[in-house]
C-alpha positions in Angstrom: 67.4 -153.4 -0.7 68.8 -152.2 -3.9 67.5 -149.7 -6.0 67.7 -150.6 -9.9 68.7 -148.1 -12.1 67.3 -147.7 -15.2 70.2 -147.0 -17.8 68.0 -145.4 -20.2 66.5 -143.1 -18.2 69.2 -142.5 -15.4 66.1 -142.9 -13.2 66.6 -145.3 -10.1 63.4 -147.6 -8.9 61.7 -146.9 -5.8 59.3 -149.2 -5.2 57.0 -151.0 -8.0 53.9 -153.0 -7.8 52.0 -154.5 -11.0 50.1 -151.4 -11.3 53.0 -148.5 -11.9 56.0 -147.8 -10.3 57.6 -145.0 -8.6 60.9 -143.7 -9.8 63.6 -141.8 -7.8 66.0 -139.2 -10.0 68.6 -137.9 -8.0 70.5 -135.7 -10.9 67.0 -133.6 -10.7 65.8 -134.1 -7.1 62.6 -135.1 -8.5 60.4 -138.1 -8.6 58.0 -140.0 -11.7 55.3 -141.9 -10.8 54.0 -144.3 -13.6 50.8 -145.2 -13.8 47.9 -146.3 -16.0 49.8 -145.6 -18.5 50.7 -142.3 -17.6 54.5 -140.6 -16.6 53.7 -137.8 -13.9 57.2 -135.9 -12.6 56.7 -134.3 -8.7 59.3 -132.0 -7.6 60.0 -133.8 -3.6 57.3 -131.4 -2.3 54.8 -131.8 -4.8 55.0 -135.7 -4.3 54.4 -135.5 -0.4 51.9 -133.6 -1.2 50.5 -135.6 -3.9 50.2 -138.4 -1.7 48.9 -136.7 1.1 45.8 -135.6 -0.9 45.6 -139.3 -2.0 46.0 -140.3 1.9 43.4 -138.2 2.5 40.4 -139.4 0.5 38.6 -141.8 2.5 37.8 -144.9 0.5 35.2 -146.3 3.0 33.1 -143.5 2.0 33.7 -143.6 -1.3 32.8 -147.9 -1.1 29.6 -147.1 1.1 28.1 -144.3 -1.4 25.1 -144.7 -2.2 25.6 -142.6 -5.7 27.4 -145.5 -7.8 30.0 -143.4 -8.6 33.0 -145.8 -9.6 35.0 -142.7 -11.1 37.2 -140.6 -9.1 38.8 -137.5 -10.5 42.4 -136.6 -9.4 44.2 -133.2 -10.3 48.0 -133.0 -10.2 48.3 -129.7 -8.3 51.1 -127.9 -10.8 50.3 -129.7 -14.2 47.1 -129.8 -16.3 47.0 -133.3 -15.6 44.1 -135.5 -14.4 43.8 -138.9 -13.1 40.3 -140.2 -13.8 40.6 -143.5 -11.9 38.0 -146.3 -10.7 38.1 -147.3 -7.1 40.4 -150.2 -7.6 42.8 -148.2 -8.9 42.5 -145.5 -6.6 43.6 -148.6 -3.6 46.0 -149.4 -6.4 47.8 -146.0 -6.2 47.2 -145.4 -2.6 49.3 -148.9 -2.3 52.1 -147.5 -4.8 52.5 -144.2 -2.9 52.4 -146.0 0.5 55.4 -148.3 -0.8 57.1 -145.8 -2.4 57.0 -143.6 1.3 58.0 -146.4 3.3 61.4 -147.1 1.0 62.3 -143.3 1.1 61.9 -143.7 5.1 63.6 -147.2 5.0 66.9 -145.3 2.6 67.2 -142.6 5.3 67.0 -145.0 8.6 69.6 -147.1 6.7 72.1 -143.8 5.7 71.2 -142.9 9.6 72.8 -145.8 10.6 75.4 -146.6 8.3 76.7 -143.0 9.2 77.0 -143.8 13.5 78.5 -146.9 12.8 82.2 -146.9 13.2 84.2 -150.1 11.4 
């Protein structure tokens, strides 16, 4: 699959879904997620660990509390920035970061493979 760039930015799309988009910038080894509205830049690290904390919250719990909170509260680790999401859109970014994971995998197994085969 083809990643678009983005002539604007110079930013090249990972993976999108109706909800925000994750985008790839090679030229600063970095990666922005947008969503809600929002632009959030992750050095590598900070975006495997970003999605590991969102990995980590269990949303069967968080359906099955009895508290009726709807409202989750999510802290970039290096920026002043806060998510305050519902639960939808907490499946919503669970499902972008997912995505986004699985296409960096799918790049490198394809660059694997291109690189052993012999023409």
């Amino acid at each position: 699959m083809a990643r678009v760039k983005n002539q604007k930015t110079g930013l090249n799309e990972l993976y999108k879904t109706g909800k925000g988009a994750v985008y790839q910038d090679d030229e600063n080894s970095c990666f922005t997620l947008e969503f809600m509205g929002k632009l959030t830049v992750f050095k590598v690290y900070e975006f495997l660990h970003f999605k590991k904390s969102i990995d980590n919250i269990n949303l069967a719990d968080l359906f099955l509390n009895d508290l009726g909170q709807d409202l989750q509260i999510i802290h970039h680790k290096n920026s002043d920035q806060l998510f305050i999401i519902t639960l939808c859109d907490l499946v919503a970014l669970k499902e972008l970061l997912s995505g986004a994971k699985v296409m960096l995998e799918l790049n490198s197994i394809i660059c694997s493979r291109l690189s052993t085969c012999t023409l």
